[in-house]
C-alpha positions as CSV (number, residue, x, y, z in Angstrom):
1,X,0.0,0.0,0.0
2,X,1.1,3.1,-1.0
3,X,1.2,6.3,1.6
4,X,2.9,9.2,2.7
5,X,4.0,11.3,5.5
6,X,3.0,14.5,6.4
7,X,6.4,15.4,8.8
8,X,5.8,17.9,11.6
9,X,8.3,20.3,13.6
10,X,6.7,18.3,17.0
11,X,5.0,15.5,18.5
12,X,2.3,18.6,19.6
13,X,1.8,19.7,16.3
14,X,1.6,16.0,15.3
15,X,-1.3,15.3,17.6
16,X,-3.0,18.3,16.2
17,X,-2.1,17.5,12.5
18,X,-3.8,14.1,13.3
19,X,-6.6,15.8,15.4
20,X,-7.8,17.8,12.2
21,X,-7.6,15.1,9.6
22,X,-10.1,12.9,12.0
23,X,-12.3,15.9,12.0
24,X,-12.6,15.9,8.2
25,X,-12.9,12.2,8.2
26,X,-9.5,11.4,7.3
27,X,-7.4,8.4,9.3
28,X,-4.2,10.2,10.4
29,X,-1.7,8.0,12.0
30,X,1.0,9.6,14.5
31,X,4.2,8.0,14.3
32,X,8.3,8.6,14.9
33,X,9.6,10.0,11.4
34,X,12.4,8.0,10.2
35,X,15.9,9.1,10.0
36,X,16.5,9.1,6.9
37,X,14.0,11.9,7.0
38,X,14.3,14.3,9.6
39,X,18.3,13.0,10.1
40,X,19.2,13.8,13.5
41,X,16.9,14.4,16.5
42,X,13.3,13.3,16.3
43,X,10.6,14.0,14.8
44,X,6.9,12.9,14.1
45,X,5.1,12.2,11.4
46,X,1.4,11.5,10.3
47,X,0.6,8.6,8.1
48,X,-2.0,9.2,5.6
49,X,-3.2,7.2,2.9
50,X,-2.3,7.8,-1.1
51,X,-6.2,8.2,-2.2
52,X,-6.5,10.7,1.3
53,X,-3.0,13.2,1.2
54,X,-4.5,15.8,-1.2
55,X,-7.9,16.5,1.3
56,X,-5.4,15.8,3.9
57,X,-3.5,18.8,3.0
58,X,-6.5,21.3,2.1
59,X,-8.1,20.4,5.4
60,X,-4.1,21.4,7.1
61,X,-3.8,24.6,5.1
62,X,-7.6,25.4,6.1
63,X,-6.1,25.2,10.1
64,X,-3.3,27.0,9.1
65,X,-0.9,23.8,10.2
66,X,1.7,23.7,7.7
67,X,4.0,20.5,7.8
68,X,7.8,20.6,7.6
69,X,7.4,18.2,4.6
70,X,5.6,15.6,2.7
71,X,7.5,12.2,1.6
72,X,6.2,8.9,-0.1
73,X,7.1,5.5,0.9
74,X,8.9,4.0,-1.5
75,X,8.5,-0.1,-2.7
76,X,12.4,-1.0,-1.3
77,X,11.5,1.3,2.4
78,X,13.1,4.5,1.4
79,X,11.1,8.1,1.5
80,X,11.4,10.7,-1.4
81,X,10.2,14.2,-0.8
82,X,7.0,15.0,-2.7
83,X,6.4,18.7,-0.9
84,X,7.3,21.1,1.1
């Protein structure tokens, strides 16, 4: 299955990124952003489905949350950026 991650500058704005995709009926999944992503520290990330990311990110630009940046999983486990 295909999906992506919407990365967020904390686990709080995680919880809220998550928070308003439930809202607009949107499965959001909280989760520790890989390292190959954010590189050192941590960070947090919300899991979103392929079909789902484009309402995803309407309904966060609507709450004014904007994400640090948007990858999709790749087939052999890596992440490529996709936006901002």
């Amino acid at each position: 299955m295909v999906y992506y991650l919407i990365v967020c500058r904390s686990l709080t704005y995680a919880q809220r990124t998550a928070a308003v995709l439930e809202r607009g009926g949107i499965t959001g999944v909280v989760l520790r952003a890989p390292k190959s992503i954010v590189g050192e520290g941590c960070g947090y990330a919300v899991k979103v489905s392929e079909r789902r990311l484009a309402q995803a990110l309407v309904l966060l630009n609507r709450a004014e949350l904007k994400p640090k940046g948007v990858y999709i999983a790749e087939s052999d486990g890596s992440y490529r950026q996709v936006g901002p």
